[in-house]
C-alpha positions as CSV (number, residue, x, y, z in Angstrom):
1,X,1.2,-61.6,-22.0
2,X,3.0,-60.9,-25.1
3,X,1.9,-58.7,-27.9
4,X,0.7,-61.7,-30.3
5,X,-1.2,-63.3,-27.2
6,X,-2.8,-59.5,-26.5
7,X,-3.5,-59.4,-30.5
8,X,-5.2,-62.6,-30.9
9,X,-7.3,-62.3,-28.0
10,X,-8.2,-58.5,-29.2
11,X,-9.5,-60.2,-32.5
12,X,-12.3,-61.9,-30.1
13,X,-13.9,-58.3,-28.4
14,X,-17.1,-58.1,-28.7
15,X,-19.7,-56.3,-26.4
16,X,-22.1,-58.2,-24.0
17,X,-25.4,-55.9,-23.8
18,X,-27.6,-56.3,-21.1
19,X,-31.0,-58.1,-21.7
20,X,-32.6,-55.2,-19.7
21,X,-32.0,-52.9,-22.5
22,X,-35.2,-51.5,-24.2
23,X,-34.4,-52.6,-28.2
24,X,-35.3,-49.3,-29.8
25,X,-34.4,-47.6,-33.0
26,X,-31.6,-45.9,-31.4
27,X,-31.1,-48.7,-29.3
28,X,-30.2,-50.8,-32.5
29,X,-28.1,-47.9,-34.4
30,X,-26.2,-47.8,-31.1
31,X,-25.3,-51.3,-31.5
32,X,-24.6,-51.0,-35.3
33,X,-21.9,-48.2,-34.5
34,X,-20.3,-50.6,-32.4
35,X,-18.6,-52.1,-35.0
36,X,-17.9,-55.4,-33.3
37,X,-19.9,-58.3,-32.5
38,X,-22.3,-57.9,-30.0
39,X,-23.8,-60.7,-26.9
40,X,-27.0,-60.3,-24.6
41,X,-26.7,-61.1,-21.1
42,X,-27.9,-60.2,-17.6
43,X,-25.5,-58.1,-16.5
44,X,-25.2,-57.4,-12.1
45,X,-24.5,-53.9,-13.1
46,X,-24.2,-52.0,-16.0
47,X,-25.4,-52.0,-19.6
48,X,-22.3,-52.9,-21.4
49,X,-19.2,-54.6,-20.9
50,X,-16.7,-56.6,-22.8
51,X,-16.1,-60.2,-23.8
52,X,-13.3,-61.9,-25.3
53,X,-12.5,-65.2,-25.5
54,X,-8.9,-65.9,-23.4
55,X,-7.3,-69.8,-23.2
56,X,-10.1,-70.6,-25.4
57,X,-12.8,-69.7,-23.7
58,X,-15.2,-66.5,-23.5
59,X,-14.1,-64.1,-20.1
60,X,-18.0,-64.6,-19.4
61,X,-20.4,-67.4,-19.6
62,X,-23.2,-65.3,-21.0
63,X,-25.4,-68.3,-19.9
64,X,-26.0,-66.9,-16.3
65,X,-25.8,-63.8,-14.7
66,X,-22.6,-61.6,-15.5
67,X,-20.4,-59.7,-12.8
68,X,-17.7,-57.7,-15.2
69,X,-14.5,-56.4,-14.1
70,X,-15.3,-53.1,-16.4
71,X,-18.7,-52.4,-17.7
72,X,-20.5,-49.0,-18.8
73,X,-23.8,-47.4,-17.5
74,X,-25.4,-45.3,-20.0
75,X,-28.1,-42.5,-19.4
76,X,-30.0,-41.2,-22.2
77,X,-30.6,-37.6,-20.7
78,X,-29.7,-35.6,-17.9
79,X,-34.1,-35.8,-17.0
80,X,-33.1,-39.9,-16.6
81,X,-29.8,-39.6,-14.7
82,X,-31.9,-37.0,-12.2
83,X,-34.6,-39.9,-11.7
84,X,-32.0,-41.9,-11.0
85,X,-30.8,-39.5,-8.3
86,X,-34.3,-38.9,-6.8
87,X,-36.9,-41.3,-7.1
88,X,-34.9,-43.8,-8.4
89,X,-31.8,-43.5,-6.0
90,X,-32.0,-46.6,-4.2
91,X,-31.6,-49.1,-6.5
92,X,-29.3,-46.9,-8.5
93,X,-27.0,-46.9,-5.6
94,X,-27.6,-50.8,-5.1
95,X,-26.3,-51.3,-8.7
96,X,-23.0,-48.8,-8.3
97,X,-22.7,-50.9,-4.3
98,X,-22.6,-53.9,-6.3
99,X,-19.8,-53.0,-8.8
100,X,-17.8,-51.7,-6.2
101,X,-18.3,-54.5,-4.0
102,X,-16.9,-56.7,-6.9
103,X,-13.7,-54.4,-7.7
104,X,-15.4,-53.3,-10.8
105,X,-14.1,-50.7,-13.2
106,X,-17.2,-48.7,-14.0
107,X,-18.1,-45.9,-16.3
108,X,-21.3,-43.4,-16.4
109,X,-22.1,-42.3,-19.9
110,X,-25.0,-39.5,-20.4
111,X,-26.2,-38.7,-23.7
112,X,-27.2,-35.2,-24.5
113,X,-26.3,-33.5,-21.4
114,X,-23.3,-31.4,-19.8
115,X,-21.7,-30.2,-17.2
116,X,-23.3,-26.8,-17.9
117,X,-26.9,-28.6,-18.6
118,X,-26.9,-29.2,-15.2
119,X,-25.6,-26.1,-13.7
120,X,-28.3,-24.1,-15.4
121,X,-31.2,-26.6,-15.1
122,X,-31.6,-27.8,-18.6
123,X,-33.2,-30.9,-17.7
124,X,-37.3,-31.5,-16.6
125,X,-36.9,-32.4,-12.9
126,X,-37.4,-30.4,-9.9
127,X,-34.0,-31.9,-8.5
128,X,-31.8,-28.7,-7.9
129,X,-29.3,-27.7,-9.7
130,X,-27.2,-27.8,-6.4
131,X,-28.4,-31.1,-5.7
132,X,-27.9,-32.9,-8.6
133,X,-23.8,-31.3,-9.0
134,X,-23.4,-32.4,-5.3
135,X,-24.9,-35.7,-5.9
136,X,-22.7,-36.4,-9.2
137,X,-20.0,-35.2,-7.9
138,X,-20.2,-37.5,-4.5
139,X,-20.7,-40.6,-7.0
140,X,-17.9,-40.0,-8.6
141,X,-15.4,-39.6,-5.5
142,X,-17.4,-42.4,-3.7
143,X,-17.5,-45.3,-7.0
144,X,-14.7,-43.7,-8.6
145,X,-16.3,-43.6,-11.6
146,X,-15.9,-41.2,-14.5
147,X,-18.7,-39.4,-16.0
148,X,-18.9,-38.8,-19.6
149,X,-20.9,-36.8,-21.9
150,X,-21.4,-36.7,-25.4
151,X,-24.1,-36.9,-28.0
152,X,-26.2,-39.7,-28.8
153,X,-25.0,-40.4,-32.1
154,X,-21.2,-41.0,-30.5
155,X,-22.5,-43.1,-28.0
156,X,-21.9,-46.5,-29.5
157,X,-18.5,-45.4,-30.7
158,X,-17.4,-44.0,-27.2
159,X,-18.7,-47.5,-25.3
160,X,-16.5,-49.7,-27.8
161,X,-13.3,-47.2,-27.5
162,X,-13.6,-47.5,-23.8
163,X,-14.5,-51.4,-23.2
164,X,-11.8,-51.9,-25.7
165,X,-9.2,-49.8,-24.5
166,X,-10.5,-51.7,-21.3
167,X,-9.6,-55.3,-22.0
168,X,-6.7,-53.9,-24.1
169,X,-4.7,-52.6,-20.6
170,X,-5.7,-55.4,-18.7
171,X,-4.4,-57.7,-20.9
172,X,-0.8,-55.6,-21.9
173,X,-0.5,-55.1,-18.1
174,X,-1.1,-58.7,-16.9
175,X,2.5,-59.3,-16.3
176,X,2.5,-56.7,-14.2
177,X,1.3,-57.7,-11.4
């Protein structure tokens, strides 16, 4: 694709947000920092991923349920990403099956926790320590999917710089291939 095709298209990103996203306050100022224009859908997996519209017409029919190719899973706290570890495991492992089963390019995004913040226990669960390093670590090697942490007033920023950045190298790179 040349670099006016890969321009044009870039001038259609938006952000498709799952409709199983709870529409708080922060919810909404997450959105805002975006900066782009935003979708609800129901998304297989995820809670974020890109849209754009290529040959004239969106990526995604936002209509029905959506499979992306990249999409982002964001925890608010090191207490929710243990539930999803513990009591929650099996359907969180259902949903990261699911991507991979599709080729997906996935992304884990926790707010307000660390690397550290789990090392020393800074979080309300019982889960160990041990535990919940071992069990991030495996999910990482096993989806090959990149954990990232930062605050949650960067969120919103860091979710558009990757989805961006996303459909950006796909699209330079698809004469690649």
């Amino acid at each position: 694709m040349n670099p006016l095709e890969v321009e044009d298209i870039l001038k259609t990103f938006r952000i498709i947000i799952d409709n199983r996203e709870h529409q708080t306050a922060k919810a909404k100022r997450r959105y805002k920092s975006f900066g782009v224009p935003t979708q609800k859908a129901t998304l297989d997996y995820g809670d974020y991923c890109w849209n754009a519209t290529i040959d004239d017409s969106p990526r995604y029919d936002i209509s029905g349920r959506v499979a992306p190719a990249c999409c982002i899973e964001r925890k608010m706290s090191l207490d929710e990403l243990a539930m999803c570890f513990t009591s929650g495991r099996r359907r969180f492992k259902r949903e990261f099956e699911r991507a991979k089963k599709n080729g997906a390019r996935m992304y884990l995004l926790v707010e307000n926790g660390s690397w550290e913040g789990i090392i020393l226990h800074r979080y309300r669960s019982k889960f160990h320590p041990h535990a919940f390093l071992a069990s991030l670590a495996a999910w990482m090697v096993r989806y090959r999917v990149p954990v990232i942490f930062c605050k949650e007033e960067t969120s919103g920023k860091l979710i558009r710089e990757i989805l961006y950045r996303d459909l950006k190298e796909q699209l330079e790179g698809a004469d690649d291939g």
